[in-house]
C-alpha positions in Angstrom: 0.0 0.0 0.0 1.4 3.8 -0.8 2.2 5.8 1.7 -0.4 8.7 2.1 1.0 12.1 2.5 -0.6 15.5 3.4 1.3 18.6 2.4 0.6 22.0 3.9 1.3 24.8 1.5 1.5 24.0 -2.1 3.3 26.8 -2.7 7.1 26.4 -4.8 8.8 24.1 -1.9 5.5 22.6 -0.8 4.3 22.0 -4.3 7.6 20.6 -5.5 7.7 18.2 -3.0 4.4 17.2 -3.4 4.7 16.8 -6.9 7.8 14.5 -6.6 6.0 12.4 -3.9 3.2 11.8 -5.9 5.8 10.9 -8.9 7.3 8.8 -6.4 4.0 6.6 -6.1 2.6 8.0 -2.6 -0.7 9.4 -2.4 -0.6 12.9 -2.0 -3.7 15.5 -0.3 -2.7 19.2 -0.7 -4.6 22.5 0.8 -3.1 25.8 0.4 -4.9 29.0 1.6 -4.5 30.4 -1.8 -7.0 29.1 -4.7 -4.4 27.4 -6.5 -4.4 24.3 -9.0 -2.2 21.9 -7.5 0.5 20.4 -9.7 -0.8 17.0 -11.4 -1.2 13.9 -9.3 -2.2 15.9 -6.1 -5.8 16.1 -5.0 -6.6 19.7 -3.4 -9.2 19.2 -0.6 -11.1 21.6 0.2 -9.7 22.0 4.4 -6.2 21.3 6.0 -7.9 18.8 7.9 -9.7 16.7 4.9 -5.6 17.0 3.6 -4.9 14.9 7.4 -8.0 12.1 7.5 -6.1 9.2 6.9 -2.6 10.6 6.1 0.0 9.1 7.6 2.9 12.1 6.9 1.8 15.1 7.1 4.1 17.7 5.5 4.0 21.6 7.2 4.9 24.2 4.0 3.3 27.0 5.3 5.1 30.6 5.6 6.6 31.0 9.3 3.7 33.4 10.3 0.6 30.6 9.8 3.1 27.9 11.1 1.3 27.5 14.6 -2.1 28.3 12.9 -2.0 25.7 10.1 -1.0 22.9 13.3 -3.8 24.2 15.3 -6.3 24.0 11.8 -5.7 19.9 12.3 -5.5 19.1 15.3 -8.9 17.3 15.5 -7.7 14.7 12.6 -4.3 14.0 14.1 -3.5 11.2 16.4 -1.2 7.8 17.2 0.3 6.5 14.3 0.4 9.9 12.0 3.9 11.9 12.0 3.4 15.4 11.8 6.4 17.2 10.3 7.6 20.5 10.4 9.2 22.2 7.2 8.9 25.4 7.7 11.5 27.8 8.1 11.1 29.7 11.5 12.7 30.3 14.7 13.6 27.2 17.4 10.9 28.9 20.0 8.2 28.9 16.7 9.2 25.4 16.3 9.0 24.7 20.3 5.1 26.2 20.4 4.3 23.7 16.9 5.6 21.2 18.6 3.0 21.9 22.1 0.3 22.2 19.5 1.0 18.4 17.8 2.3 16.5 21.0 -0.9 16.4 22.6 -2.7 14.3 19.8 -0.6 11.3 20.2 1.4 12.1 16.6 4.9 12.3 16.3 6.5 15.3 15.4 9.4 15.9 13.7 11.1 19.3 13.1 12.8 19.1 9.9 15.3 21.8 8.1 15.4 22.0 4.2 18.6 23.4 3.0 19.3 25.4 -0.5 16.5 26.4 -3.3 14.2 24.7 -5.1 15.3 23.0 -8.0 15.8 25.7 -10.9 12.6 25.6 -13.2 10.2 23.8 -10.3 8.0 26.4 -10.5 7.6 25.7 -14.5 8.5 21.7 -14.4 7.9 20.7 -11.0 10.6 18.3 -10.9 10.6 15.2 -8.6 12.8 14.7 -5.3 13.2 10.8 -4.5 11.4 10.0 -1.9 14.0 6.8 0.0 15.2 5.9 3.1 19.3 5.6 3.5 20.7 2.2 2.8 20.7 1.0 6.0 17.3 2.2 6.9 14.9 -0.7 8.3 12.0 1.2 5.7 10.9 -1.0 2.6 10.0 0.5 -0.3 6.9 0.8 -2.2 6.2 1.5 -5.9 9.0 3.9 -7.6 10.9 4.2 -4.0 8.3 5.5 -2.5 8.5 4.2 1.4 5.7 2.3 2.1 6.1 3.2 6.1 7.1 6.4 7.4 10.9 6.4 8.6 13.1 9.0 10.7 16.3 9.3 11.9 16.4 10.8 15.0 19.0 13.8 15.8 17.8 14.8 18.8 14.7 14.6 21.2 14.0 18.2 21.0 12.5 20.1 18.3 13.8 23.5 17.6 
């Protein structure tokens, strides 16, 4: 079975990534704030938390300011078993108060940092990021090397 993704913010980094997820195989559920057509093989839905029933990622994009609001928009369809990640680019204490937001629902969070630009020409050929687990990750792989199970690698307990 794919892994199901939600992605917060389908914006250039949120919509790449998306995009390359879905490419990857994994079922991807999108919202953005903004009425915009999602880039091909992502179903918009119509609320951040219709974008969380049944994911089991669920990928923050948003910009820093709506980082804490766009947690708090799905709380009620978060729980044991989902992992709630943060990609957004803010401040350790901003991460800190996400993190008091998604602890309480019983899914794990992870505060993740992405590093450089989006690929040159996303925005105009959305191209696709693998989505795989390093060689000596226990994760097996679904269709196209698309994990069929979340995995992590822990660098710390602490988000932030």
């Amino acid at each position: 079975m794919p892994l199901a993704v939600a992605v917060l913010g389908l914006g250039e980094a949120g919509g790449t990534i998306a995009s390359g997820l879905a490419a990857s195989g994994c079922v991807v559920r999108g919202w953005d704030p903004a009425v915009v057509a999602p880039p091909g093989g992502i179903e918009r839905t119509e609320t951040p938390t219709d974008a969380v029933v049944g994911a089991e990622l669920v990928l923050s994009l948003t910009a820093a300011a709506h980082a804490v609001d766009a947690a708090v928009s799905i709380v009620p369809a978060l729980g044991a078993g989902q992992l709630y990640a943060d990609l957004n680019t803010t401040a350790p204490s901003l991460k800190l108060d996400v993190a008091a937001v998604i602890t309480p629902t019983g899914a794990a969070f992870a505060d993740v940092a992405l590093l450089g630009p989006c690929p040159r020409g996303a925005s105009r050929r959305r191209r696709s990021p693998r989505a795989t687990a390093p060689s000596d990750s226990p994760s097996s792989s679904g269709p196209s090397g698309c994990p069929s199970r979340p995995w992590a690698r822990s660098l710390g307990t602490r988000p932030g």
